[in-house]
N, C-alpha and C positions, 0 to 999 in steps of 0.2 A: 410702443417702442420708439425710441428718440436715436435720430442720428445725430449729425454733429450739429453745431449751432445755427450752421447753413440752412438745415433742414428741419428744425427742431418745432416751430411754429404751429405744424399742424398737428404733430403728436402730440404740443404741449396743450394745445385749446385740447383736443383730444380727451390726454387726462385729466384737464380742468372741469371738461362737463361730467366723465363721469365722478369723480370725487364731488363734483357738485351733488349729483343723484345718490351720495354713500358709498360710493364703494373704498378701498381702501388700495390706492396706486400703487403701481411699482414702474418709478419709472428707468427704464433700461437707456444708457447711456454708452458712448465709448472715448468720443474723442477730446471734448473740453467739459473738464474739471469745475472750470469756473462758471460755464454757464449751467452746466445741471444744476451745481449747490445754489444760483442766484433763482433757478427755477422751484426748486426743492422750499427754498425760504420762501419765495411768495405763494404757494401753496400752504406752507405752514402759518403764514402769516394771514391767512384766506380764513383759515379754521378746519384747513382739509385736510384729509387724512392720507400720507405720504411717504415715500421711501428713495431711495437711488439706489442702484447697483449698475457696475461700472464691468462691462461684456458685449465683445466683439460676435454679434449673431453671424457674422459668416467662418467664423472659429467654432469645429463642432465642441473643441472640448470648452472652449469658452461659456459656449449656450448650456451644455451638462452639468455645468457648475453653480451657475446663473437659476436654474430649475433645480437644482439642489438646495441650492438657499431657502430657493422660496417655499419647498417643501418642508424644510426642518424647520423655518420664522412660523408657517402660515398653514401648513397640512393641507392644502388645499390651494384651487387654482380657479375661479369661475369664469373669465374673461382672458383673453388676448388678443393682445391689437397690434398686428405685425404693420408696420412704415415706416421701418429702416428703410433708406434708399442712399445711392449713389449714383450717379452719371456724368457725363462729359457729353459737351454740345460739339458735334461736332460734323461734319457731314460724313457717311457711313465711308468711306472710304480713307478718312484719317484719324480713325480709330485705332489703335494700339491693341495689340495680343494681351497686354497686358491689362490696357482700361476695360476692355472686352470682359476678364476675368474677374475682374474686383465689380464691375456693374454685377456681373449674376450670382456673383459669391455674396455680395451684401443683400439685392435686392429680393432673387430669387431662395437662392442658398437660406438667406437668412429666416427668411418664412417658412421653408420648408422646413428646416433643423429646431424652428422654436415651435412649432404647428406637432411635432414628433415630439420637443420634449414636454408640452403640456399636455398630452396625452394621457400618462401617468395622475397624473393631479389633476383630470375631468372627470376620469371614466367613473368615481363612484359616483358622485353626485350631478353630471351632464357639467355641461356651460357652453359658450360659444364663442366662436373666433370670426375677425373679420380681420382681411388682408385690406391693404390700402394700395389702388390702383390708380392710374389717370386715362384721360384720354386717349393717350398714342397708343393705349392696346390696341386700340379698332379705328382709330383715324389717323392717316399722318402726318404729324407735324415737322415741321423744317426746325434741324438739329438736333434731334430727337431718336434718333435711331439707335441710341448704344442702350435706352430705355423703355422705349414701346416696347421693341417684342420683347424684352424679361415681363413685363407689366401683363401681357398678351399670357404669357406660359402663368404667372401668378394665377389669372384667372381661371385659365384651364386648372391649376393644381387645386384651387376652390371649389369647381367640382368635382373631383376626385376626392378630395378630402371627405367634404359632404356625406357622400357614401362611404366611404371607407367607415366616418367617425359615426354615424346614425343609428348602429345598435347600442352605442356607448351617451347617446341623448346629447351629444353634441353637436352643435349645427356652426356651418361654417361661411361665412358670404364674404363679399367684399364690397367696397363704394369708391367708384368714381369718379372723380373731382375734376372740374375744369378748372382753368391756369388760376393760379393765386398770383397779385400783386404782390413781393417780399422778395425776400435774400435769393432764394430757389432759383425763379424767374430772371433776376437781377444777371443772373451768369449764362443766358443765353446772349449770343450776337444781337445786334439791335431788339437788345432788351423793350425799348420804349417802343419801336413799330413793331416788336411782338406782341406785346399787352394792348397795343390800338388794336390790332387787327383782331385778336382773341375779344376783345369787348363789341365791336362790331360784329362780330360772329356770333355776339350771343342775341338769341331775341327778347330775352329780359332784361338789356340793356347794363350790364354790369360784368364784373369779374367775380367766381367766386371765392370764398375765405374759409380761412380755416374754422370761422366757428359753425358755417354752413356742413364743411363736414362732419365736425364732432355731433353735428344734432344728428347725420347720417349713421353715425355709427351709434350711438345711445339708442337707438331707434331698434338697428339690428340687433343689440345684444339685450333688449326688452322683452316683457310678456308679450307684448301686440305686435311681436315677428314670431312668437313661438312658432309659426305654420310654415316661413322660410330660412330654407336652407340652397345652398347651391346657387346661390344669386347673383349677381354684379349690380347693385342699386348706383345708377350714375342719377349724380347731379350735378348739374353745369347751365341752367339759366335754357337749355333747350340749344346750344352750340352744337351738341352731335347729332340735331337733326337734319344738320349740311345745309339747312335752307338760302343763307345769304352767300353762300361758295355756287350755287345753281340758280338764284333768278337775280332776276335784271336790277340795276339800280333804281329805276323810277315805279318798282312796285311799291302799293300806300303803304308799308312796315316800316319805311326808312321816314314815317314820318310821325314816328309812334316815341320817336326820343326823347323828346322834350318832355311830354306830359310823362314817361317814364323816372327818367329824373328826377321829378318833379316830387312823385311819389316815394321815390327813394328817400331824398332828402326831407319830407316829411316825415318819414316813420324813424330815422335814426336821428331825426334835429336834437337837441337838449330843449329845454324849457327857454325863453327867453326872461333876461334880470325881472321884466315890470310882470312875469305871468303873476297872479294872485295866489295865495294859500291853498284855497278854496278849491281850484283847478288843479292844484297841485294833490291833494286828497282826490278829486273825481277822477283823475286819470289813474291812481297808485288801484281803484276800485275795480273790482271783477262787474264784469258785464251782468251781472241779475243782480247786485247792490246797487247801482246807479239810480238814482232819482229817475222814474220812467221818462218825464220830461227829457234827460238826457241821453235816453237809453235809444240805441240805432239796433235794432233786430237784423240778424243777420237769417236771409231764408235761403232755404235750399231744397231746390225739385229734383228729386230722384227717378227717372225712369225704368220700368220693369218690362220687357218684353216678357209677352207668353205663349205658348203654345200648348192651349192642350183642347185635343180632339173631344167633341160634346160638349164646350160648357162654349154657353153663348154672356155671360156677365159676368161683372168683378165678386156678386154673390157665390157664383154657381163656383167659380175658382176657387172662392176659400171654402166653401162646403167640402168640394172634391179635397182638399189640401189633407184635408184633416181638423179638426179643430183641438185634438190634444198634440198635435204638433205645429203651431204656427209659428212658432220659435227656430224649427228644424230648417237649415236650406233646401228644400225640393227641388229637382230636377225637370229636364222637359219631359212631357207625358209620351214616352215612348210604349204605345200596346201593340202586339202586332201577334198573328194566329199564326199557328205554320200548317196548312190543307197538305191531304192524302195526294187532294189531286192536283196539286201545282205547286206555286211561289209562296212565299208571306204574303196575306193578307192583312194589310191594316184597317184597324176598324172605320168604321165612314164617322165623321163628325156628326151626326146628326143620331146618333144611337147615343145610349145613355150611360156615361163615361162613369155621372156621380155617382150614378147608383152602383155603380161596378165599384168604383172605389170606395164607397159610402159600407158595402156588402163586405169587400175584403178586411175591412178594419173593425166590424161588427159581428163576431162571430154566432152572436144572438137572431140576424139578419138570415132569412132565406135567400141561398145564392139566385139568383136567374137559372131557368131552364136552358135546353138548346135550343126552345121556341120562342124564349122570350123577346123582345122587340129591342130589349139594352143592350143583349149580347147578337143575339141575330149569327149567329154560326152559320157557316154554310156545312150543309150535310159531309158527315166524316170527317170534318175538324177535330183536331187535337188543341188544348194550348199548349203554349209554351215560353216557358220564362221560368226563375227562380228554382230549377235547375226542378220540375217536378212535370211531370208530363201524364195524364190518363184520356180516358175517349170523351169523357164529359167534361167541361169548364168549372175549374172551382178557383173561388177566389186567390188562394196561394198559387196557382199556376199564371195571373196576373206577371207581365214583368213591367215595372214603372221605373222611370228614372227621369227625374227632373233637373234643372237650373237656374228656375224661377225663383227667387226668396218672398218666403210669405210671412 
C-alpha cells in the first residue's frame, strides 16, 4: 500500500521486489496522481507486472471498493502489505485532536479495514499479510509520538489477526525498520542531527533503506516463513539493541567505523572504467562456476547441544535417534518412571537408553524385562508417557521428546 509521495519509497521498492519474484501488483494510492502513474510506468517499463487504484484506506467505504475491484479484475487476493502511514513530528503535547485522528485513521484504521477486506479473497486459497511498523513501537524516539503508539497497537493487531486468520491458512506478521534517509525523515526537526544520531546508534554502522525492507517482507510472504505467523521481524543494523544509548564512549565498538564503511562501500562500489571484461564475467558468476583458483569457500560451523541420558558418543546418539528418521528434528531425551512409592524417577545415565529406544522402534525386538539392566525398574514401577500406563514397561509407554537435529 503507497501513501502519498512523502511516503511512497518504501512501498514502492516494496512492490518492486515482489513484482521482481512474479507476482502481479496492485499498487494502492491516494494523494498524488502524478507520482503513482510516474511509478506505475517505471514498473511497466521494468517489464513488471502492474496496476494503480486510487483509495483512501482510512475510508471504510473507500477500502470496500478498492477490494471489490480486485475481486471482479483478479478473483483472488494472495498478498497484502499494509504501509500507508501518516504523522506529525511534533512533541506529544502539541499534537492536534485532529492530527491525533487522521494518524490512527490512516495508520492503524487503515490496516485494520484492508486486513478485514482481504479476508474475503484469502480464505479459499490461504495468503499472507504483513503490516509495516518501525521502531517507536517499543523505543522512543524524539518527535515521534503521534506514530509509535499507532505502530505499537499495529503490532498488537498482528497478533490478533494471526489467530484470528490461521484456520483460514493465512498468516499475518510485520517488519520493523529503522530510520530511512529520504522524504519521511526529511520532516522531522533537525532532520540532519536525527539521521547522525540514528546512524551512530546503529552498530552496523549505516541507516536502513527501503530495499533492506522489501527483502524483509519477500521473505515473510515466502515458502521459507511458511512456519511464522504472528511476528514483528525488526531489522535496523542492531539500533534496538540500545547498546550505544547505555555504554561509554571509549568502549573498542566506536572504533569498528572505519573498517565498517569500508566494507560498505566495497560491496555497493560500481566497477571502475579500467576493470577488464574478464572480471566483469567472474563476478556476473555464481560461486561453484568460478574458476576454483578464484573460488573463496565460505564455511560454516554449526553447533548442536545434546542431551540424552545413556549415550556416551556421537555414534550412540545417531543410533538412539533413529536411523529411518534422521531427517526428522528430535527433541531432548526426556524419560522419566513415575513409582507407587514416590516422585518421578529419572532414569540414571549409565542404563541403556539405545537399547530402550533401539526396542521401541523395532517392534520385531524383545522389550527389556523389569530385571533387565537398560531398564532397571525399581520394584512396583509403572511407566508412564504417551498417554498408556500398565504394571510392566513396554516400549509405547516410553515418553521421548527431543530438540536436538540429527
Amino acid at each position: 500500500m503507497l501513501g502519498d509521495r512523502r511516503h511512497q519509497a518504501g512501498g514502492a521498492a516494496i512492490a518492486r521486489k515482489l513484482a521482481e519474484q512474479g507476482a502481479h501488483v496492485v499498487l494502492n494510492y491516494f494523494h498524488d496522481n502524478k507520482a503513482a502513474a510516474r511509478t506505475l510506468a517505471a514498473f511497466q517499463d521494468a517489464g513488471l507486472s502492474a496496476e494503480i487504484i486510487r483509495a483512501s484506506v482510512a475510508r471504510p467505504d473507500d477500502v470496500d471498493r478498492m477490494f471489490k475491484q480486485i475481486e471482479d479484475t483478479h478473483g483472488r487476493l494472495d498478498i497484502l502489505v499494509n504501509s500507508a502511514v501518516y504523522g506529525v513530528f511534533k512533541p506529544f503535547t502539541e499534537i492536534t485532536e485532529r492530527e491525533w485522528k487522521r494518524t490512527v485513521e490512516t495508520c492503524f484504521d487503515g490496516a485494520r479495514l484492508c486486513s478485514r477486506g482481504a479476508l474475503p479473497l484469502m480464505h479459499r486459497s490461504g495468503g499472507t499479510i504483513v503490516n509495516i511498523s518501525s521502531l517507536g513501537a517499543g523505543m522512543v524516539v524524539g518527535y515521534y509520538a503521534s506514530v509509535g503508539p499507532v505502530k505499537a497497537a499495529i503490532e498488537a493487531l498482528t497478533r490478533y489477526l494471526a489467530v484470528e486468520y490461521a484456520p483460514h491458512d493465512i498468516r499475518v506478521n510485520a517488519v520493523s525498520c529503522g530510520m530511512f534517509d529520504g522524504a519521511w525523515t526529511e520532516r522531522f526537526p533537525d532532520s540532519a542531527d536525527t539521521l547522525r544520531v540514528a546512524r551512530q546508534a546503529t552498530p552496523l554502522g549505516r541507516l536502513s533503506s527501503p530495499e533492506d525492507q522489501a527483502e524483509a517482507v519477500a521473505y515473510l510472504v515466502s515458502d521459507a516463513a511458511r512456519w511464522i505467523t504472528g511476528q514483528t521481524l525488526t531489522m535496523d543494523g542492531g539500533a534496538s539493541t540500545g547498546f550505544y544509548s547505555l555504554s561509554p564512549p571509549s568502549y573498542p565498538l566506536d572504533n569498528r567505523s572505519a573498517s565498517q564503511t569500508a566494507r560498505e562501500a566495497e560491496r555497493t562500489a560500481e566497477p571502475s572504467p579500467g576493470t577488464s571484461e574478464t572480471t566483469h564475467q567472474v563476478a556476473s558468476l555464481s560461486a561453484n562456476d568460478r574458476p576454483a583458483s578464484d573460488r573463496h569457500e565460505e564455511v560454516a560451523i554449526v553447533g548442536m547441544g545434546v542431551l540424552a541420558p545413556g549415550v556416551g558418543s556421537a555414534e550412540g546418539l545417531w543410533d538412539c535417534s533413529g536411523r529411518a528418521n534422521r531427517s526428522t528434528a528430535t527433541t531432548r531425551q526426556d524419560l522419566t518412571w513415575r513409582t507407587s512409592q514416590g516422585p518421578t524417577v529419572k532414569t540414571r545415565p549409565e542404563h541403556g537408553l539405545r537399547d530402550c529406544c533401539t526396542a521401541a522402534r523395532c517392534p520385531s525386538r524383545r522389550a527389556p524385562t523389569e530385571k533387565s539392566p537398560g531398564w532397571n525398574l525399581p520394584t512396583g514401577t509403572s511407566a508412564h508417557g504417551s498417554g498408556t500406563r500398565s504394571d510392566k514397561p513396554s516400549p509405547p509407554a516410553w515418553s521421548m521428546r527431543t530438540t536436538v537435529p540429527t
